[in-house]
N, CA, C and O of each residue as an XYZ file, in Angstrom:
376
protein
N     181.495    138.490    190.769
C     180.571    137.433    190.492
C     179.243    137.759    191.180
O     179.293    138.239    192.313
N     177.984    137.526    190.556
C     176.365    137.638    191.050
C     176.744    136.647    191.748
O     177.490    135.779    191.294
N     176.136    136.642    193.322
C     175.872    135.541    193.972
C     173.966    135.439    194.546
O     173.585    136.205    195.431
N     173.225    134.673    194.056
C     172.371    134.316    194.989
C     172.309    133.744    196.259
O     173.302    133.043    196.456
N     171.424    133.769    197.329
C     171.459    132.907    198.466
C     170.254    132.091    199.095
O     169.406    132.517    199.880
N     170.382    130.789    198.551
C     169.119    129.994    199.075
C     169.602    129.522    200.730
O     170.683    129.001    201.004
N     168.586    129.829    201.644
C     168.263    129.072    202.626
C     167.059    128.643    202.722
O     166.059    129.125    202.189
N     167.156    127.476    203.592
C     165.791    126.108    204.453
C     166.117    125.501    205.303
O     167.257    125.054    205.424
N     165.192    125.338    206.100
C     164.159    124.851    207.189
C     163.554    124.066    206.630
O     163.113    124.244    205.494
N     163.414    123.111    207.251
C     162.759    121.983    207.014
C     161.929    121.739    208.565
O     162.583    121.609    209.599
N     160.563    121.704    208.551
C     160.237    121.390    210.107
C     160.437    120.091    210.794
O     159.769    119.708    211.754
N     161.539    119.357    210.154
C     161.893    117.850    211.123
C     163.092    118.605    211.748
O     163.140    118.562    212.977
N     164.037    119.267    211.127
C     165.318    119.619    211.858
C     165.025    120.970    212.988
O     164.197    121.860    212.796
N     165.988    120.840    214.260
C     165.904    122.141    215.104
C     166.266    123.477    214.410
O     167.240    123.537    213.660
N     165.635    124.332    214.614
C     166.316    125.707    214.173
C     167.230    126.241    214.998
O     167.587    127.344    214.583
N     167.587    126.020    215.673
C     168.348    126.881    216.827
C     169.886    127.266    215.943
O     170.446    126.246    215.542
N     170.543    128.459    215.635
C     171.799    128.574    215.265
C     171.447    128.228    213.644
O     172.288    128.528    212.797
N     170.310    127.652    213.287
C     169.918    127.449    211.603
C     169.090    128.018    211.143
O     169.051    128.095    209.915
N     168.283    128.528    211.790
C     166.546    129.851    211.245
C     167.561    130.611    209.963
O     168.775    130.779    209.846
N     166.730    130.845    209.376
C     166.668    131.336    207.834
C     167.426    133.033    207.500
O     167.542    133.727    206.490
N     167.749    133.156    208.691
C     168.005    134.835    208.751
C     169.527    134.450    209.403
O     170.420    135.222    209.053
N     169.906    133.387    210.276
C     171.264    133.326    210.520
C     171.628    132.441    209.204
O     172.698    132.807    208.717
N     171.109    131.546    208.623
C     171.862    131.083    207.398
C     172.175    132.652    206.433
O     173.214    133.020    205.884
N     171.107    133.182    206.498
C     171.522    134.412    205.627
C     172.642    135.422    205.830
O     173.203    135.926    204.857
N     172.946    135.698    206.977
C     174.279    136.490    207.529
C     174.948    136.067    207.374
O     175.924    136.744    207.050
N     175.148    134.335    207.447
C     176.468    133.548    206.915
C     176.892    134.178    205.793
O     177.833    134.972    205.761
N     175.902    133.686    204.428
C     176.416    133.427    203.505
C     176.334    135.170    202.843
O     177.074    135.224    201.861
N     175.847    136.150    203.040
C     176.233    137.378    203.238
C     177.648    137.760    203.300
O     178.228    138.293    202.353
N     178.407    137.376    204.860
C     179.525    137.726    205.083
C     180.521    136.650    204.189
O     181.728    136.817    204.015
N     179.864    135.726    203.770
C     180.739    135.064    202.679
C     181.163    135.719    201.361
O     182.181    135.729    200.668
N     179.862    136.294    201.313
C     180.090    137.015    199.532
C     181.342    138.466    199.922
O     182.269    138.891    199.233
N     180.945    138.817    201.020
C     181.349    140.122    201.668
C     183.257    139.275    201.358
O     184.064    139.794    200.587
N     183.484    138.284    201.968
C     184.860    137.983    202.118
C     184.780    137.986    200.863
O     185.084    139.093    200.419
N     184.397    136.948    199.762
C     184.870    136.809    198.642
C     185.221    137.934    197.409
O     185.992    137.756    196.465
N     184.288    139.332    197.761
C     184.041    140.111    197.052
C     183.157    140.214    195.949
O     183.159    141.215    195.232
N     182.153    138.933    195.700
C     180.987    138.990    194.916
C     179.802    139.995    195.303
O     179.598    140.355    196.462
N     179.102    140.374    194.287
C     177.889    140.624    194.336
C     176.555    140.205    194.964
O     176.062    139.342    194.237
N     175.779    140.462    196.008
C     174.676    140.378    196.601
C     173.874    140.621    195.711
O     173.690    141.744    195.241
N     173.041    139.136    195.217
C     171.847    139.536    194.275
C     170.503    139.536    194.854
O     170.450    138.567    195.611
N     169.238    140.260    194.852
C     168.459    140.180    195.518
C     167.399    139.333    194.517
O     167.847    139.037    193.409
N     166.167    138.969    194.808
C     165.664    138.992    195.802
C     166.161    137.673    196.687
O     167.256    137.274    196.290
N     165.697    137.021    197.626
C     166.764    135.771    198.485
C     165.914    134.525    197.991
O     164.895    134.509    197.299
N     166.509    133.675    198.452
C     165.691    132.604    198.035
C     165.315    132.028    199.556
O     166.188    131.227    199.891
N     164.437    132.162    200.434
C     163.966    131.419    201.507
C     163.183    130.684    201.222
O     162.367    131.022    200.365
N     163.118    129.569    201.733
C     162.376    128.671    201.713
C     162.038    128.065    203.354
O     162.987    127.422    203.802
N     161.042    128.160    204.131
C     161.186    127.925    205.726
C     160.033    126.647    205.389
O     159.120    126.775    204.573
N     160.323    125.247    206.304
C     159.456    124.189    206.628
C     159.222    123.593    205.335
O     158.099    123.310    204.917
N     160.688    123.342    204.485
C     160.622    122.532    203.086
C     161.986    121.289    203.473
O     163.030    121.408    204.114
N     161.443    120.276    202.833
C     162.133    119.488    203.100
C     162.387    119.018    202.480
O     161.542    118.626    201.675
N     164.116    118.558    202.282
C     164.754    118.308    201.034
C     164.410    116.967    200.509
O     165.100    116.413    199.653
N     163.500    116.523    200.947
C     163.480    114.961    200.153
C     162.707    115.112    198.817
O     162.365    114.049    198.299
N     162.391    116.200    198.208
C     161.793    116.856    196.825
C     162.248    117.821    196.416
O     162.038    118.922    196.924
N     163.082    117.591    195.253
C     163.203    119.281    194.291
C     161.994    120.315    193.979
O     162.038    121.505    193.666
N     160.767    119.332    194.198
C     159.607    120.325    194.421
C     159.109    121.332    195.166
O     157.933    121.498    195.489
N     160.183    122.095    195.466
C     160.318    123.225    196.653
C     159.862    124.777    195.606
O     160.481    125.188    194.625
N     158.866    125.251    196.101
C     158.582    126.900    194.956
C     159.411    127.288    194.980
O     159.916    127.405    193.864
N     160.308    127.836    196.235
C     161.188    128.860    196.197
C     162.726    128.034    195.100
O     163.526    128.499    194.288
N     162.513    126.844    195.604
C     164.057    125.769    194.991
C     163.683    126.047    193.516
O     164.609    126.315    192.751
N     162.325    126.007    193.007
C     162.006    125.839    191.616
C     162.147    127.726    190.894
O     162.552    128.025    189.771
N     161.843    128.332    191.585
C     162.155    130.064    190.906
C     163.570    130.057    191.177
O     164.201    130.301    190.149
N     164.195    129.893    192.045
C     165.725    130.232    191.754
C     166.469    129.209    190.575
O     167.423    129.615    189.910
N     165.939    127.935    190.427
C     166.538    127.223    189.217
C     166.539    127.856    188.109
O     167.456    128.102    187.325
N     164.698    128.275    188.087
C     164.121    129.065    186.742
C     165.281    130.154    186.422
O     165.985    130.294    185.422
N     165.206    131.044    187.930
C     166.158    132.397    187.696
C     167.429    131.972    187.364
O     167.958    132.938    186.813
N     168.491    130.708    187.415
C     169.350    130.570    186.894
C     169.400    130.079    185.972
O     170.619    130.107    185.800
N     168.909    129.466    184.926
C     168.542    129.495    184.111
C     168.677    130.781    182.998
O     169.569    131.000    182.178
N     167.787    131.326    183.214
C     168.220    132.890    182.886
C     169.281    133.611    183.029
O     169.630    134.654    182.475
N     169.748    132.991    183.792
C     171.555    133.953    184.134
C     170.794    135.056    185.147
O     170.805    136.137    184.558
N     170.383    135.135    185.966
C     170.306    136.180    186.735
C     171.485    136.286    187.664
O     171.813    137.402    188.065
N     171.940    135.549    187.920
C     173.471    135.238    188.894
C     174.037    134.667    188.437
O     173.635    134.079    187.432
N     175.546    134.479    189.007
C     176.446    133.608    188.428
C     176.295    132.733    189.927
O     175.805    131.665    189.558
N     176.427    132.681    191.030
C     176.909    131.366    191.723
C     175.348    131.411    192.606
O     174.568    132.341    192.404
N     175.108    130.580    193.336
C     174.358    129.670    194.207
C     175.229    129.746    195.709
O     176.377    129.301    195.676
N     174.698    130.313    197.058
C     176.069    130.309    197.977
C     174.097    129.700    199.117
O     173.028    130.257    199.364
N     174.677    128.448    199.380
C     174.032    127.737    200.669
C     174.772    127.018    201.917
O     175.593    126.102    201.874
N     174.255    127.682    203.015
C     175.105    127.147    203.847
C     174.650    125.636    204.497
O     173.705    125.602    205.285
N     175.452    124.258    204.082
C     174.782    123.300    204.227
C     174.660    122.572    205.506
O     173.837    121.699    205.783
N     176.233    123.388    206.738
C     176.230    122.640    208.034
C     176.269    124.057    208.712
O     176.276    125.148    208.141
N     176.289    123.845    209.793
C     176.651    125.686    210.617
C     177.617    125.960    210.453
O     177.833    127.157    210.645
N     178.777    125.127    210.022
C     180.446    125.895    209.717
C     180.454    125.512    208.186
O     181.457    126.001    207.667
N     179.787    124.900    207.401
C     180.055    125.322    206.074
C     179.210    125.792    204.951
O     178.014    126.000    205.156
N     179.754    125.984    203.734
C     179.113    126.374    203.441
C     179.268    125.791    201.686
O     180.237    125.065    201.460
N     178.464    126.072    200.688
C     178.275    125.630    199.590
C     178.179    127.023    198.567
O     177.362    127.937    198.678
N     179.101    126.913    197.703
C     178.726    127.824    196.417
C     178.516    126.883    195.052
O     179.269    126.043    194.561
N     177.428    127.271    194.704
C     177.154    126.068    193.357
C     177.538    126.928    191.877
O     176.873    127.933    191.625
N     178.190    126.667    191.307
C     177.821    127.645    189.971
C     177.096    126.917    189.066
O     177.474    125.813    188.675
N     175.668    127.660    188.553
C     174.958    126.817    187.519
C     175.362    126.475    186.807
O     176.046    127.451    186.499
N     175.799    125.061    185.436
C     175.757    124.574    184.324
C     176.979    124.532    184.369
O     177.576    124.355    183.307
N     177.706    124.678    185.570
C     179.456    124.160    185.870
C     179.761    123.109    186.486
O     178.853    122.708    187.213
N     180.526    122.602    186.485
C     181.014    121.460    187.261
C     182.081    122.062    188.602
O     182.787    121.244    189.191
N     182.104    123.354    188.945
C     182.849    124.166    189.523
C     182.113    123.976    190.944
O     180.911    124.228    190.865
N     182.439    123.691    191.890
C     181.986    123.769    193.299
C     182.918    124.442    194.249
O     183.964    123.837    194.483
N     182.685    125.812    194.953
C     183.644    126.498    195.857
C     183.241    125.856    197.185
O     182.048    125.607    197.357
N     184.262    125.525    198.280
C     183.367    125.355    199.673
C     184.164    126.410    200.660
O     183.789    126.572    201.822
């Protein structure tokens, strides 16, 4: 399976153990366990805050799924978990 990986920062929450490069190793060694595909490019988004889908980076990875560039969505939503979305499924892995 293509996996993309969105992470964010939002500048109300602390980064400590959440900065954009440890969400990314998470969900890395996630695909790594699962055996999916690492799709590049990443989706970062740093000092966006989820109270708007109006995020650039949130809005090119929709676009890119859309397109099928990946098959799943892998965000890590707490420090121990984590989220795989598959687009236009009702399928949610955690």
């Amino acid at each position: 399976m293509r996996a993309a990986i969105y992470t964010r920062v939002s500048t109300e929450e602390p980064t400590e153990g959440r900065s954009l490069d440890a969400q990314k190793d998470e969900c890395v060694s996630l695909l790594k366990r699962r055996g999916w595909q690492y799709m590049e490019p990443d989706y970062l988004e740093p000092g966006r805050s989820l109270k708007t889908d109006l995020r650039p980076v949130f809005q090119r990875m929709i676009r890119d799924a859309e397109l099928r560039r990946f098959d799943v969505i892998v965000v890590q939503i707490e420090r121990t978990r984590m989220l795989c979305l598959i687009p236009k499924t009702p399928k949610v892995y955690t």
